[in-house]
C-alpha positions in Angstrom: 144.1 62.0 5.0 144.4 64.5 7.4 144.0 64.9 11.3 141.1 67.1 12.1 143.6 69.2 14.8 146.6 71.3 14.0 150.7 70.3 13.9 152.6 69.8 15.8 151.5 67.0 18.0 153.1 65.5 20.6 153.4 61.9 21.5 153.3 60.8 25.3 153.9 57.9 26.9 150.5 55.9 28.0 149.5 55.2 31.7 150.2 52.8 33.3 147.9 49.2 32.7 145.1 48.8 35.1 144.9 44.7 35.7 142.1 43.6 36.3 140.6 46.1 34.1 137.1 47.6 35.7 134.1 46.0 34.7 132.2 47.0 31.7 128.4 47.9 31.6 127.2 44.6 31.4 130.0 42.8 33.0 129.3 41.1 36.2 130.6 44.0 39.0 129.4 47.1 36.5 127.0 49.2 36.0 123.4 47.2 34.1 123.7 46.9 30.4 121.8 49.6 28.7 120.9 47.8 25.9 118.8 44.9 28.0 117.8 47.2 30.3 116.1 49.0 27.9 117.9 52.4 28.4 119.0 52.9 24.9 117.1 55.3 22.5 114.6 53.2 20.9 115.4 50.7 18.3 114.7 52.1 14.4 114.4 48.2 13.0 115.2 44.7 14.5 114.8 41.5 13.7 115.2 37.9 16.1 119.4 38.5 15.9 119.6 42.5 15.5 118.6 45.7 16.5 119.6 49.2 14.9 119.6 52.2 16.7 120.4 55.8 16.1 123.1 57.2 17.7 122.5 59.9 21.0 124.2 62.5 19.3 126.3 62.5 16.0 127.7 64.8 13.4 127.6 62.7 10.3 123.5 61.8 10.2 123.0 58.1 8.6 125.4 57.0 11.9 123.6 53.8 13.3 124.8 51.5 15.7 124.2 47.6 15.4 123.4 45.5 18.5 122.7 41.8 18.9 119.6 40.5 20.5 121.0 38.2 23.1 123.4 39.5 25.4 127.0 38.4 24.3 130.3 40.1 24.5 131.7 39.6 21.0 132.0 37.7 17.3 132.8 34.6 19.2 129.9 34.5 21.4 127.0 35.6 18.5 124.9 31.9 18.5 125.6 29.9 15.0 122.4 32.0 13.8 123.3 35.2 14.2 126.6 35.0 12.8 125.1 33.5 10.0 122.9 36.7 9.6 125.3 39.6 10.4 127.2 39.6 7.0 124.2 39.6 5.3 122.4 42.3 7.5 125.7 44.5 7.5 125.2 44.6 3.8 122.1 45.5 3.9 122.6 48.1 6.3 125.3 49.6 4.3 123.3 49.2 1.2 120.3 51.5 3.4 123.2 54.3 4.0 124.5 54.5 1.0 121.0 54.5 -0.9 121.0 58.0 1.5 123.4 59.6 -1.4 125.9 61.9 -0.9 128.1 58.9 1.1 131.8 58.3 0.1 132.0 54.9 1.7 130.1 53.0 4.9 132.9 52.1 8.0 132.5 49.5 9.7 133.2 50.3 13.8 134.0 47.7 16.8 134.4 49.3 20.1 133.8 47.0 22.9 135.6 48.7 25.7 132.5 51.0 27.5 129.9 48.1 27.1 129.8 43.9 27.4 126.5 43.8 25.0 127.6 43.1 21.2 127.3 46.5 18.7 129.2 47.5 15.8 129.0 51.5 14.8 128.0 52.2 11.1 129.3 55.4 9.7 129.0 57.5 6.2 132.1 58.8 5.1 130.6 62.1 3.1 130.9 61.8 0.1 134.2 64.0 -0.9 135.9 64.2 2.3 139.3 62.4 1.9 140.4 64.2 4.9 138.4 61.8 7.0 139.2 58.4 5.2 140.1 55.4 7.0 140.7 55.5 10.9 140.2 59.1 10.5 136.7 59.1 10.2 135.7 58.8 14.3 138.7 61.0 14.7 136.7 63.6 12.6 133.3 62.6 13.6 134.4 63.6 17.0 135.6 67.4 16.2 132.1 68.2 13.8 129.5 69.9 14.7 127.2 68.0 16.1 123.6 67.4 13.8 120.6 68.1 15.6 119.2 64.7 17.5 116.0 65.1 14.9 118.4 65.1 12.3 120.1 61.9 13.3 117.0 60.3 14.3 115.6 60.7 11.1 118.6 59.6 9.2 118.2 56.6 10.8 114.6 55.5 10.7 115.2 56.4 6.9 117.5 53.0 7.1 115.6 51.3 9.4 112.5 51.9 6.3 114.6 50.6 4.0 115.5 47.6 5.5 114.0 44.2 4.8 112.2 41.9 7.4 
């Protein structure tokens, strides 16, 4: 594995913590949730516990984000249901990506800071690219050219197609 920038780096020291933090999109006090107020690109499959959605802009096409239908923050808030489902529907997302050839592995991403609506990120690994293994993948994802948004878009209604429901 190998950082997408060149040596030598530098550590720093962080800033200081911010307590309360702000509120999140979605939080009470921030800015609406985009995924219930509809602001999100439009969904490429859902079912009654998920939603997948392509990413706004990307450089490794097959990226899709997961979101849950109800509006909860995390894993412990999913209802019995839906936690019961997202195994099984990770797997077949990842199953739908892979199926796309040319894919290494499928990572699994939870970021949670920008928005209080549950989503998981989904992204290929290509398929020969150790430099990007692991945590390195966003860390390269970030620094590649981006794909067009037509390309992305159709990566991921090419999952959405191929998943059941």
């Amino acid at each position: 594995m190998k950082l997408p920038w060149l040596e030598p780096l530098t550590t720093r020291e962080p800033t200081p913590a911010v307590v309360p933090e702000p509120p999140r999109r979605g939080e009470e006090g921030g800015a609406p949730c985009s995924v219930c107020a509809g602001t999100t690109p439009d969904a490429v499959w859902s079912d009654d516990h998920f939603a997948v959605y392509p990413p706004r802009t990307c450089s490794l096409p097959g990226t899709v984000w997961i979101a849950s239908r109800e509006h909860v923050d995390s894993f412990v808030d999913l209802s019995p249901a839906a936690s019961a489902a997202f195994g099984p529907f990770v797997a077949q997302v990842e199953g739908a990506i892979l199926a796309r050839g040319d894919v290494g592995r499928v990572h699994l991403y939870r970021w949670g800071d920008g928005g209080a609506h549950f989503h998981v990120w989904l992204m290929p690994r290509p398929l020969g690219m150790l430099d990007a293994q692991g945590m390195m993948l966003p860390l390269w994802e970030d620094v590649l050219p981006n794909a067009t948004d037509e390309e992305c878009l159709a990566a991921a209604q090419e999952i959405g197609s191929r998943l059941e429901g």
